[in-house]
N, CA, C and O atoms as a MOPAC input file, in Angstrom:
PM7 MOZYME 1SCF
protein

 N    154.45700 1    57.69000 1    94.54300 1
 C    153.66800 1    58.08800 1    93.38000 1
 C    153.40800 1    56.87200 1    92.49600 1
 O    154.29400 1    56.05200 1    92.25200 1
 N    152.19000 1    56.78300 1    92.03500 1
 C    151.45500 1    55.36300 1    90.96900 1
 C    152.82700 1    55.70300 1    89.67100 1
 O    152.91500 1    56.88600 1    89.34400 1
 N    153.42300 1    55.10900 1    89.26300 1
 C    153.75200 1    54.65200 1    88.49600 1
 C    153.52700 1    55.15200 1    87.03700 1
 O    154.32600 1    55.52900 1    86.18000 1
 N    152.14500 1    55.02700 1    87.04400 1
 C    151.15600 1    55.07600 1    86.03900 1
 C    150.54500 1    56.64600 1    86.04900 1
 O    150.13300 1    57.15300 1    87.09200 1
 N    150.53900 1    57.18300 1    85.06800 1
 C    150.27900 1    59.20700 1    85.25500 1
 C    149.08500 1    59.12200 1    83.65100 1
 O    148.95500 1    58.51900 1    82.58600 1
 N    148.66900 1    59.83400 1    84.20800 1
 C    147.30200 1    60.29600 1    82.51600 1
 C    147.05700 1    61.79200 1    83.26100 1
 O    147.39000 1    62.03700 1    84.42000 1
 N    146.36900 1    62.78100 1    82.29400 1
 C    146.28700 1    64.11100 1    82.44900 1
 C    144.57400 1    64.35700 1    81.62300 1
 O    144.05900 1    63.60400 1    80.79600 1
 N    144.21400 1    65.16700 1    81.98000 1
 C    142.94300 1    65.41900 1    81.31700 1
 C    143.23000 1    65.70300 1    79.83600 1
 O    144.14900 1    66.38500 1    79.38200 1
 N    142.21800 1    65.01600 1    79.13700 1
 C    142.36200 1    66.03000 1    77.49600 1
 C    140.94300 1    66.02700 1    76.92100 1
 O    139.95500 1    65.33800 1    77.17400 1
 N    141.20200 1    67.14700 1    75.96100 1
 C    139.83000 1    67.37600 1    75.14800 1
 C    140.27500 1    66.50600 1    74.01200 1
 O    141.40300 1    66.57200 1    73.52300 1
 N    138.89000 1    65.30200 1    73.43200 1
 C    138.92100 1    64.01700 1    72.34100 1
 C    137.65000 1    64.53600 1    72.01400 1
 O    136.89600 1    65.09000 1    72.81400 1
 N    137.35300 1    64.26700 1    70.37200 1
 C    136.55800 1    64.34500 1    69.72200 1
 C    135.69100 1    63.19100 1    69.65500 1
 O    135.84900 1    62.40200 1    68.72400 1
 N    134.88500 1    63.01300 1    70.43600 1
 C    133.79000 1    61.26700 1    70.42500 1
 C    132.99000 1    61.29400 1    69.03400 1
 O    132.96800 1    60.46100 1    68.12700 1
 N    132.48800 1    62.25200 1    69.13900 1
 C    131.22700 1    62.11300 1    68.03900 1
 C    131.23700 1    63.44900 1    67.37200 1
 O    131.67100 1    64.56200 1    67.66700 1
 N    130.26200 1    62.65400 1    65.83400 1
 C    130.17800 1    63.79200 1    65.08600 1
 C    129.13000 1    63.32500 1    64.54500 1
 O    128.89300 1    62.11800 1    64.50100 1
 N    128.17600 1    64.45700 1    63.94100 1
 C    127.29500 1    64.32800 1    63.94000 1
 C    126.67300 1    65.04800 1    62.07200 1
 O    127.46700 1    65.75300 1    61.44800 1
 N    125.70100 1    64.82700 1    61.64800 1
 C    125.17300 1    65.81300 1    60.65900 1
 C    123.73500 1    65.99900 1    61.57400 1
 O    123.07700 1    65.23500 1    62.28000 1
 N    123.63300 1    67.20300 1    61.23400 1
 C    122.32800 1    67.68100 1    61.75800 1
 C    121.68300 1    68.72400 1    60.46100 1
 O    122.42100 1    69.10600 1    59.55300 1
 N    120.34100 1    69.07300 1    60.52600 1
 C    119.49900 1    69.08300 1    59.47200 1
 C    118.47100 1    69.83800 1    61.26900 1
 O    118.00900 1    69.16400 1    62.19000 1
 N    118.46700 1    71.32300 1    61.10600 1
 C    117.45400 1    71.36800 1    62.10700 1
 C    115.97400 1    72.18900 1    61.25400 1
 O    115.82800 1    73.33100 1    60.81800 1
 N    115.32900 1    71.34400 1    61.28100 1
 C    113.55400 1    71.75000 1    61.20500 1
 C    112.99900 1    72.36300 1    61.92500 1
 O    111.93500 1    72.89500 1    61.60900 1
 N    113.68100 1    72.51900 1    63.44200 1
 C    112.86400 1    72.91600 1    64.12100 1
 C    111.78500 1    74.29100 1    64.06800 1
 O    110.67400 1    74.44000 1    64.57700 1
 N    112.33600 1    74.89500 1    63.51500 1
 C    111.92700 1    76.36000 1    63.01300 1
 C    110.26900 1    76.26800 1    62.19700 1
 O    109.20900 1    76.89400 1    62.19800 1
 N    110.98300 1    74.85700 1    61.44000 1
 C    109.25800 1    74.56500 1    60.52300 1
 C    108.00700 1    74.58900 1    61.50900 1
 O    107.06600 1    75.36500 1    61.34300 1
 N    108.07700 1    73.73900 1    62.47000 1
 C    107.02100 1    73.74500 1    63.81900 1
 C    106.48800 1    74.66700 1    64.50200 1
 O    107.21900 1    75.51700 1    65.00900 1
 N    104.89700 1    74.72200 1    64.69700 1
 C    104.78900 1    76.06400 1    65.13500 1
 C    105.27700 1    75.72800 1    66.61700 1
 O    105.26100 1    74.54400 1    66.95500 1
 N    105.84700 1    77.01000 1    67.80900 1
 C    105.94700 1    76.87700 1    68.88600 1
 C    104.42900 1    77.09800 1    69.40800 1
 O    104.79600 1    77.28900 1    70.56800 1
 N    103.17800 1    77.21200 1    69.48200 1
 C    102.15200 1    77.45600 1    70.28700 1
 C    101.92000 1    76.00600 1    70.47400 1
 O    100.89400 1    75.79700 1    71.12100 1
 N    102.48500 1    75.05900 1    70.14900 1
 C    101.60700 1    74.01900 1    70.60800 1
 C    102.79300 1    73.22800 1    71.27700 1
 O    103.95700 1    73.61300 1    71.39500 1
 N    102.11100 1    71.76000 1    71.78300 1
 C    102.58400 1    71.12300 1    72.54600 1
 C    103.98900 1    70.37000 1    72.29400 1
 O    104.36600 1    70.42800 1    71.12300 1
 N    104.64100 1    69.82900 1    72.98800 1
 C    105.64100 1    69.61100 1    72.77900 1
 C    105.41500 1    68.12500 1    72.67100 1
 O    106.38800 1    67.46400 1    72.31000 1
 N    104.57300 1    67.65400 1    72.86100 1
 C    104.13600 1    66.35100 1    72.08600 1
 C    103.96800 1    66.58900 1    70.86300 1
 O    104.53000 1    65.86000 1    70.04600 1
 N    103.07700 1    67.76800 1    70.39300 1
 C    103.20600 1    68.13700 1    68.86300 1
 C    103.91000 1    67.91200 1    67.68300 1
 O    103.82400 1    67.24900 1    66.65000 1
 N    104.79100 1    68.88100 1    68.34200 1
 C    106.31900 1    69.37800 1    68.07000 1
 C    106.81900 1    68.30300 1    67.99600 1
 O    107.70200 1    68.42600 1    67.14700 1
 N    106.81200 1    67.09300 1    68.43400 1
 C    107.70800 1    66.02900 1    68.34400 1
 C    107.27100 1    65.14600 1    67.16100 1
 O    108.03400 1    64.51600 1    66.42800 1
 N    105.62700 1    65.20600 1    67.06700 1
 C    105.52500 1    64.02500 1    65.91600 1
 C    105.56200 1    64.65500 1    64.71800 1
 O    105.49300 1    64.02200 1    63.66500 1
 N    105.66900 1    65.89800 1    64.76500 1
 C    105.84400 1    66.88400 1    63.28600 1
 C    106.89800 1    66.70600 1    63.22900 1
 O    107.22500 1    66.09000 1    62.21500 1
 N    107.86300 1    67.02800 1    64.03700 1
 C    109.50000 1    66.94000 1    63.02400 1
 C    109.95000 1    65.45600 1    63.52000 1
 O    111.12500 1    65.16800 1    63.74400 1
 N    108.95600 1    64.63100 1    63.64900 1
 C    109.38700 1    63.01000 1    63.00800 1
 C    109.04400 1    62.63100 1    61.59000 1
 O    109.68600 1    61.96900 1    60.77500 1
 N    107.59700 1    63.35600 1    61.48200 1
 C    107.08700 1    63.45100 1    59.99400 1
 C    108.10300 1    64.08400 1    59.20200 1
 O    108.68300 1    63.43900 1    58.32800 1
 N    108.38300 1    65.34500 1    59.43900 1
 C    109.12100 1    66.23200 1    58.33400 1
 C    110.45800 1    65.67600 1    58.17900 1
 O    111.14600 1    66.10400 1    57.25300 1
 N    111.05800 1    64.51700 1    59.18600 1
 C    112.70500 1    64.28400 1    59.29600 1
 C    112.32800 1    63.26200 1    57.91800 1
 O    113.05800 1    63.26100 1    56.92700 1
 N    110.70500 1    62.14300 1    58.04800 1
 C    110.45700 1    61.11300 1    57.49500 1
 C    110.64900 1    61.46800 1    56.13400 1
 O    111.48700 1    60.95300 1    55.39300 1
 N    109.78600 1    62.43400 1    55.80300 1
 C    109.75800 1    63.21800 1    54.80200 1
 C    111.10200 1    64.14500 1    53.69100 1
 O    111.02700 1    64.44800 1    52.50100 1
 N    112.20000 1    64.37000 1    54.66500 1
 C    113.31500 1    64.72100 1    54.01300 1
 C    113.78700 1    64.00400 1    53.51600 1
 O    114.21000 1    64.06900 1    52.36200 1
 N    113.88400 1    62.58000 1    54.69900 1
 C    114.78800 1    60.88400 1    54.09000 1
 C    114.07700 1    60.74300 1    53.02600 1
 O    114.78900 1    60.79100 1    52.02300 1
 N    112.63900 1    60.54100 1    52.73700 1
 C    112.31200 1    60.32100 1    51.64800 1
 C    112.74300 1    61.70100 1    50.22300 1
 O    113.64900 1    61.37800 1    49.45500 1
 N    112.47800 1    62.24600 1    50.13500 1
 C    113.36800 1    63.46900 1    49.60700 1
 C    114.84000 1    63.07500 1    49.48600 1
 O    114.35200 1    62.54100 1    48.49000 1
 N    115.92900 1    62.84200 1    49.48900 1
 C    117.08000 1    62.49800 1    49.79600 1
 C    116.80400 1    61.23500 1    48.75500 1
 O    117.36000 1    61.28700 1    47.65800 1
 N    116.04400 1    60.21700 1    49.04200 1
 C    116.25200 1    59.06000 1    48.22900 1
 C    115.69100 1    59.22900 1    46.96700 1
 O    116.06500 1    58.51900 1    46.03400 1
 N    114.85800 1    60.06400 1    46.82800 1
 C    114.62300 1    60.60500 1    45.59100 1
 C    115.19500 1    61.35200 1    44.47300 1
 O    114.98200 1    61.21200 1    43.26900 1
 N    115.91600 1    62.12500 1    45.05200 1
 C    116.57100 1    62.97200 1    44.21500 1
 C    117.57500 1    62.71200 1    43.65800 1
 O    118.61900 1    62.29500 1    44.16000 1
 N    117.30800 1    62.97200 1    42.40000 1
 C    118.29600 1    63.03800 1    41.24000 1
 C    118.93200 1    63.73300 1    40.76100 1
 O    119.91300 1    63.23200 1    40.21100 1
 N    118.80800 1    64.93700 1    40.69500 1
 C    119.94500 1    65.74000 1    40.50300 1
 C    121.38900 1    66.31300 1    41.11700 1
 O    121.53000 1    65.94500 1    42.28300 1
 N    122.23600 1    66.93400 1    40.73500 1
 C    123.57500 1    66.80100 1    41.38500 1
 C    123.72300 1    68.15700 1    42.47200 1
 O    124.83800 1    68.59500 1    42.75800 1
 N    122.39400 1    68.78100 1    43.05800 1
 C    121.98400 1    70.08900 1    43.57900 1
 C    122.93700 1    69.20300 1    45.47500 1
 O    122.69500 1    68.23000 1    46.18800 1
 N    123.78700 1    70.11900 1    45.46300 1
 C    124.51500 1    69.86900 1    46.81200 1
 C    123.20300 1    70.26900 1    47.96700 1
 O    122.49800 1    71.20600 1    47.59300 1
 N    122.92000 1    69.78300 1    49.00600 1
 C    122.04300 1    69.84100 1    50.38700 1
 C    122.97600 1    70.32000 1    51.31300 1
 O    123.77700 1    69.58800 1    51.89400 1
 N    122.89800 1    71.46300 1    51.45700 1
 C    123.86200 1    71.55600 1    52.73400 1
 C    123.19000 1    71.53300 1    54.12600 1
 O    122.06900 1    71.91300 1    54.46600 1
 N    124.31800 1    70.91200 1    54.91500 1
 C    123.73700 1    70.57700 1    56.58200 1
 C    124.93300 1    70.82000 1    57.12500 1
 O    126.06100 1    70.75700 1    56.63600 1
 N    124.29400 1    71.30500 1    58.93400 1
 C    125.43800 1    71.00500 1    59.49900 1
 C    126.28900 1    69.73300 1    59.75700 1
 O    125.95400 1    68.57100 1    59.52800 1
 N    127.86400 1    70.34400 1    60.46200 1
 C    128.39300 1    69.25500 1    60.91800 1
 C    128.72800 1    69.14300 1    62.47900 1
 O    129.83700 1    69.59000 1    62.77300 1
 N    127.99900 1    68.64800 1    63.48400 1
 C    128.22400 1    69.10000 1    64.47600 1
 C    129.66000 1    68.07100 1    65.22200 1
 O    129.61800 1    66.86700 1    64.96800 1
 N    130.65900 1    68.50500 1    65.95600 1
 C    131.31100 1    67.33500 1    66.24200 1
 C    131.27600 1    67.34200 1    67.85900 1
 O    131.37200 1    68.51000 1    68.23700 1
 N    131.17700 1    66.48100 1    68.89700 1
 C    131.20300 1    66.86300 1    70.13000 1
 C    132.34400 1    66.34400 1    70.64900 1
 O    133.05100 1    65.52000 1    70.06700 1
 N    132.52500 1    66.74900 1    71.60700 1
 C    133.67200 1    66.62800 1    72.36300 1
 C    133.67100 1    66.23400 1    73.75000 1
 O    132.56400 1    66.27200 1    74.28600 1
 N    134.90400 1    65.76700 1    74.64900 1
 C    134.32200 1    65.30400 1    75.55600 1
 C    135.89100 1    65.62400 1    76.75400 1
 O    136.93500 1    65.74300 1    76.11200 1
 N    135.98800 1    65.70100 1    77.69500 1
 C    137.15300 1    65.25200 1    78.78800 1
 C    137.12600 1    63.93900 1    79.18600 1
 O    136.37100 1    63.29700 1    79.91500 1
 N    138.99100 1    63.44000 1    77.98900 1
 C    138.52500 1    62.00800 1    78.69000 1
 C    140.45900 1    62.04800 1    79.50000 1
 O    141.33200 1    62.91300 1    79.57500 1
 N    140.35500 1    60.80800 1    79.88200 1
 C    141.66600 1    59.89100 1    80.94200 1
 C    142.77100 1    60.07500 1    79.24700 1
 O    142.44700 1    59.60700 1    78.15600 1
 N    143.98100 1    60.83500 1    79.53400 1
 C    144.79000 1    60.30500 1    78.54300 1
 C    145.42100 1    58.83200 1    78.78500 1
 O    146.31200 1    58.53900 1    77.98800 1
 N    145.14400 1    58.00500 1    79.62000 1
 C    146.03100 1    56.65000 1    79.63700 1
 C    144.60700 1    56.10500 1    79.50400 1
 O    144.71900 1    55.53700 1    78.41800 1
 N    143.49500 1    55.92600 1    79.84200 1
 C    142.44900 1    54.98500 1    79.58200 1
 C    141.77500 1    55.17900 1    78.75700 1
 O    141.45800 1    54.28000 1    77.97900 1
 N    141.16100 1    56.87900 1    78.60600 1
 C    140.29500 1    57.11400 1    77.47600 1
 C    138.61600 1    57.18200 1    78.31900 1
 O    137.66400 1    57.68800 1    77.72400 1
 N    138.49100 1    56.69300 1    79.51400 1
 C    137.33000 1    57.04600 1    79.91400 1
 C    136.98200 1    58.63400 1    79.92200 1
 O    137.71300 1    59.42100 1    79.32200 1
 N    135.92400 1    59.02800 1    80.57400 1
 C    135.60900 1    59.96400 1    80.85300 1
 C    136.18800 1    60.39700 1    81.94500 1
 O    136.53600 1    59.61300 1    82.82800 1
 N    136.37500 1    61.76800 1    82.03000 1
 C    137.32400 1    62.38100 1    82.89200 1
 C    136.39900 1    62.43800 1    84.45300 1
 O    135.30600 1    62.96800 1    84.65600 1
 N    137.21000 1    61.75500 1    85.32700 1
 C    136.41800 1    62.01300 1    86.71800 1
 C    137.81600 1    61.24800 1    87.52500 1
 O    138.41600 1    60.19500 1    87.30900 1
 N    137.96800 1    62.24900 1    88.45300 1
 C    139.17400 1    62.22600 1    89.33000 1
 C    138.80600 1    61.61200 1    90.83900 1
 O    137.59100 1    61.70900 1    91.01100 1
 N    139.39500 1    61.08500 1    91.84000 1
 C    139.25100 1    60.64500 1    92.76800 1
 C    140.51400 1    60.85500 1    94.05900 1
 O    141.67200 1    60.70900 1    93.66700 1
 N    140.34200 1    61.12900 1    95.29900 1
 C    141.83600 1    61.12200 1    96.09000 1
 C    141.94600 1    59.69300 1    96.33100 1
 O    141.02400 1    58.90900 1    96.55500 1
 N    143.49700 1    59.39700 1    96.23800 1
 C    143.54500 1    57.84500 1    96.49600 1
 C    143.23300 1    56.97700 1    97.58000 1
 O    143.50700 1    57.50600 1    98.65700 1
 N    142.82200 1    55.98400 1    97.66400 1
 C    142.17500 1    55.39000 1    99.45300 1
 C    143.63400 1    54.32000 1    99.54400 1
 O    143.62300 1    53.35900 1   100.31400 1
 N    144.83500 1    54.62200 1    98.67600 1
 C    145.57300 1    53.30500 1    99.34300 1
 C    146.30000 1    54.45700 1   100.37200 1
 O    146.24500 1    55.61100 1   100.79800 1
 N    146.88000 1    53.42000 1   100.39800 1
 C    148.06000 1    53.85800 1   101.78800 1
 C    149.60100 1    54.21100 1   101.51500 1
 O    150.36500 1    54.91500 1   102.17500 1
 N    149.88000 1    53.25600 1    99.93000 1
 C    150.89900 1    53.86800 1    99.46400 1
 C    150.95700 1    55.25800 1    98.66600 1
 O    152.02200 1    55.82600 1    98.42300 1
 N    149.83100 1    55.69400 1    98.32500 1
 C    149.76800 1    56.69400 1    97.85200 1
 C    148.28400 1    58.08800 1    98.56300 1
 O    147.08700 1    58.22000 1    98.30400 1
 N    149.24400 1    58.82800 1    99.48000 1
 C    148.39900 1    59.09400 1   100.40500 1
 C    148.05200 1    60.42000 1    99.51600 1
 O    148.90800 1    60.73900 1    98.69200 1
 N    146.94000 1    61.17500 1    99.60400 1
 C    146.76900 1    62.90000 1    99.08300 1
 C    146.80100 1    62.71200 1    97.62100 1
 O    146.34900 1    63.76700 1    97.17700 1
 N    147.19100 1    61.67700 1    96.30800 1
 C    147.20600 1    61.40400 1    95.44700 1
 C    146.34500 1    61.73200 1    94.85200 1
 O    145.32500 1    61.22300 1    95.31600 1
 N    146.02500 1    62.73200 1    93.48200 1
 C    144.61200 1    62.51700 1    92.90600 1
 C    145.08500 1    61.70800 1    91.81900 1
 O    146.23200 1    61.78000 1    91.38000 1
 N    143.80800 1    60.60500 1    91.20100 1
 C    144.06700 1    59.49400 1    90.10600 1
 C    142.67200 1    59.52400 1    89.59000 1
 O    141.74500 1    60.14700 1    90.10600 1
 N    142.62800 1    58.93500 1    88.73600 1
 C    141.93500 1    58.93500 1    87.59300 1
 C    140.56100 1    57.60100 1    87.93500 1
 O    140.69600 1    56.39200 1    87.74200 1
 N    139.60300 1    58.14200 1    88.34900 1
 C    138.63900 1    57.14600 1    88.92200 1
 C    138.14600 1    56.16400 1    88.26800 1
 O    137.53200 1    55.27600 1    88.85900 1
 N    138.34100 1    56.15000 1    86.85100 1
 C    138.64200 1    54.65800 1    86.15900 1
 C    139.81600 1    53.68500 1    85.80600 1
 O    139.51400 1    52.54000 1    85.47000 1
 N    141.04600 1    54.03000 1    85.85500 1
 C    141.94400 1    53.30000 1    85.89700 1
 C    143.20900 1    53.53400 1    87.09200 1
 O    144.32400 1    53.01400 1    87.04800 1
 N    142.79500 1    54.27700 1    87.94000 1
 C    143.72000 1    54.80600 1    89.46600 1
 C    145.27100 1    55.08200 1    88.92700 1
 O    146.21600 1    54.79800 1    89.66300 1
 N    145.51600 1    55.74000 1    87.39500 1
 C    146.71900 1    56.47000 1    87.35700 1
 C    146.31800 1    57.58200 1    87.84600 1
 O    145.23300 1    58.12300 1    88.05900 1
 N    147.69000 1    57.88000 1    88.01800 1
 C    147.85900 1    59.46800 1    88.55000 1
 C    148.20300 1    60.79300 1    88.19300 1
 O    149.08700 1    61.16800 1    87.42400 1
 N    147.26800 1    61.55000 1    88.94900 1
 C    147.15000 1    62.89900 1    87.65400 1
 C    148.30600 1    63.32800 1    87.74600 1
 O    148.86600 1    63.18200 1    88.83300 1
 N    148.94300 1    63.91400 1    86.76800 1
 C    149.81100 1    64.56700 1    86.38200 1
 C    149.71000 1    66.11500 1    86.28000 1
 O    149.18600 1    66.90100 1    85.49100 1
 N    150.69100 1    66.24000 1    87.81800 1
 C    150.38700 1    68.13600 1    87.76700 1
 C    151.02500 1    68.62200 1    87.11700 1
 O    151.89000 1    68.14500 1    86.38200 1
 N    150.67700 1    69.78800 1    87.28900 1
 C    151.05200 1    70.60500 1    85.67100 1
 C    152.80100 1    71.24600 1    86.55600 1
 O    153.14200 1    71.28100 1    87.73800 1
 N    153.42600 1    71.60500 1    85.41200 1
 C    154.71500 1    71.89900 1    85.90200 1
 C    154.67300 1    73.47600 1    86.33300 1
 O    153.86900 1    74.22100 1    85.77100 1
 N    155.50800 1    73.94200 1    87.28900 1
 C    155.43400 1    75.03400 1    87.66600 1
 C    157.17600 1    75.71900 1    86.96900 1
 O    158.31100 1    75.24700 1    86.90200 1
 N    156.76900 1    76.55000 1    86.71600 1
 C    157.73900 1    77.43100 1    85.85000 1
 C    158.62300 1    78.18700 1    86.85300 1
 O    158.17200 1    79.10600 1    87.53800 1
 N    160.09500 1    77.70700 1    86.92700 1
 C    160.81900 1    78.54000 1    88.00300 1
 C    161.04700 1    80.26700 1    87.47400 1
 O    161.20400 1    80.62900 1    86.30800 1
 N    161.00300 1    81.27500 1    88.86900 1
 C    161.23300 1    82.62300 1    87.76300 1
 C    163.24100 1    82.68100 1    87.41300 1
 O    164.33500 1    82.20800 1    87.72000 1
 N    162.72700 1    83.36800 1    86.81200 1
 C    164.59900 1    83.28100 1    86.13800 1
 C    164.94900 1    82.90100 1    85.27800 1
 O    165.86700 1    83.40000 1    84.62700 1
 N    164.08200 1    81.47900 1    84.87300 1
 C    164.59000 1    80.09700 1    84.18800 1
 C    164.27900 1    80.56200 1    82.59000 1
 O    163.23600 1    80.88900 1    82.02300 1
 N    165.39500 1    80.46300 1    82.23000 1
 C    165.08800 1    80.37100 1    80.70400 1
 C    163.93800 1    79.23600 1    80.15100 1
 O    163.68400 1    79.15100 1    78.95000 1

């Protein structure tokens, strides 16, 4: 067995504010349309935003995303069987070749 063990986990990469317009746009038209209107209307809020003076809170979302990454590397989660020879049937971690860590099996009886 590698030495070296990481396990899958859920990490928070990004977060985001979002502000969706989309709703403002009519849907009958093109989606070329649709795209340079809510570039205008996004243009149009920033400007709005730098304007404003009063202490009126804007609320937006907060979106945060998430991702499966390597707990020992931090890449993105993608598994591989091992090609060495010392470690035959092995699954490891296809960016840094630790090894997954199976989950424990619960004896019955066992406190």
């Amino acid at each position: 067995m590698n030495e070296k063990q990481c396990e899958k986990i859920k990490m928070l990469v990004d977060v985001r504010v979002v502000a969706d317009m989309s709703r403002v746009v009519s849907w009958h038209r093109s989606e070329e349309y649709r795209a340079e209107e809510l570039a205008r209307l996004a243009n149009d809020f920033n400007e709005f935003i730098k304007d404003h003076r009063s202490q009126d809170h804007i609320l937006l979302s907060v979106e945060k995303v998430f991702a499966d990454v390597c707990s020992s590397c931090g890449s993105a989660w993608e598994t591989m069987e091992a090609d060495e020879p010392m470690f035959p049937g092995e699954t490891q971690c296809a960016s840094c070749g630790a090894s997954v860590k199976q989950p424990e099996v619960k004896k019955e009886g066992a406190a």
